[in-house]
Structure formats: structure tokens, C-alpha cells
GUNU-748329 format. One record per residue (C-alpha): residue in three letters; y, z, x. Coordinates in Angstrom, 2 decimals, always signed. Example, Ala and Ser with C-alpha at 12.3 -4.5 7.8 and 13.67 -1.06 7.14 Angstrom:
2
PT  resn        y        z        x
PT   ALA    -4.50    +7.80   +12.30
PT   SER    -1.06    +7.14   +13.67
//
This chain:
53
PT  resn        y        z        x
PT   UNK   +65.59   +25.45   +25.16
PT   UNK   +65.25   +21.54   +25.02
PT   UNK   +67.87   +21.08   +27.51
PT   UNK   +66.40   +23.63   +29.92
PT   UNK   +64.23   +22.92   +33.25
PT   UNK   +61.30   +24.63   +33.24
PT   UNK   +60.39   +27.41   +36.09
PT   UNK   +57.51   +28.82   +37.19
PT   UNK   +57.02   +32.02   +38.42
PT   UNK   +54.23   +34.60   +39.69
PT   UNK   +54.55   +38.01   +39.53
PT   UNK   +52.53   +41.01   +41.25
PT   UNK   +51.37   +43.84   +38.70
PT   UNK   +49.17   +46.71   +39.21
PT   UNK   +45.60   +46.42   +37.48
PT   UNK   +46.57   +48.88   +34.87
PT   UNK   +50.03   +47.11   +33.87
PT   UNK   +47.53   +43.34   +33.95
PT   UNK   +44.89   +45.45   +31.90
PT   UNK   +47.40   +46.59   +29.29
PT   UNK   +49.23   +43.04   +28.73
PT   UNK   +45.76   +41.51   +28.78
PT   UNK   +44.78   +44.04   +25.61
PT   UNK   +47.76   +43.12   +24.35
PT   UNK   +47.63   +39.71   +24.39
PT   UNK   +43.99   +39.94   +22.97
PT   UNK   +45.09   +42.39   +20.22
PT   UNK   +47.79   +39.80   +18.78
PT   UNK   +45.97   +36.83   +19.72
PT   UNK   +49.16   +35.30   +21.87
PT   UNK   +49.19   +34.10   +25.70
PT   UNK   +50.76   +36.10   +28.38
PT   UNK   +53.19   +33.30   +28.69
PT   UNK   +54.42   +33.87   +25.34
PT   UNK   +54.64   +37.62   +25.59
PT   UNK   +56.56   +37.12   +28.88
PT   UNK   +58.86   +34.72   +27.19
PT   UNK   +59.55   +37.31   +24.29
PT   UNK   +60.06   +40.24   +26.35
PT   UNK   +62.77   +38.04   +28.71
PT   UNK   +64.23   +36.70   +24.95
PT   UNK   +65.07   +40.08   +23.69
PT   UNK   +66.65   +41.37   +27.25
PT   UNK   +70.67   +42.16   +26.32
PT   UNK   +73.33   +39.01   +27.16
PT   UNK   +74.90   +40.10   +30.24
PT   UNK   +78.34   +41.42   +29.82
PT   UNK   +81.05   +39.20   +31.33
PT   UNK   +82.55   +39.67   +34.37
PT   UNK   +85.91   +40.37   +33.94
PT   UNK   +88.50   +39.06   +36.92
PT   UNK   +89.64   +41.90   +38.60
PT   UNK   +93.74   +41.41   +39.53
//
């Protein structure tokens, strides 16, 4: 991740889904940030395309 730019984004959550990651975060003592980052980490690699002929 050296190499990459950082981004920011914002995102729009209902006050349940912000209460539940802010639980969360307090429960293991980690930022949302970090959470975010974790969750996006262990997404699947997305298949390759493969060319069509």
C-alpha cells in the first residue's frame, strides 16, 4: 500500500448501521477507518474479464 494514493471518502449510513460500527469499534478498541479498511481488504479479487471473440 506504499505505492498507493490515498482517497477519501464519506459515506451515508442509517443511525442503527453508525450505532452498530460505533459499538464495534468501541468493543475492539479499533477506529472506524480501520474496520472500513478490513472489511474492503477481505472483499474477493475480482475475476478477470475474459475477451470475448
Amino acid at each position: 500500500m506504499a505505492s498507493d494514493e490515498i482517497r477519501r471518502i464519506s459515506i451515508k449510513l442509517p443511525q442503527s448501521e453508525y450505532e452498530r460500527l460505533e459499538v464495534y469499534c468501541q468493543k475492539t478498541h479499533r477506529g472506524k477507518t480501520e474496520i472500513i479498511r478490513e472489511f474492503i481488504r477481505s472483499l474477493p479479487e475480482p475475476e478477470p474479464e475474459i475477451e470475448k471473440k
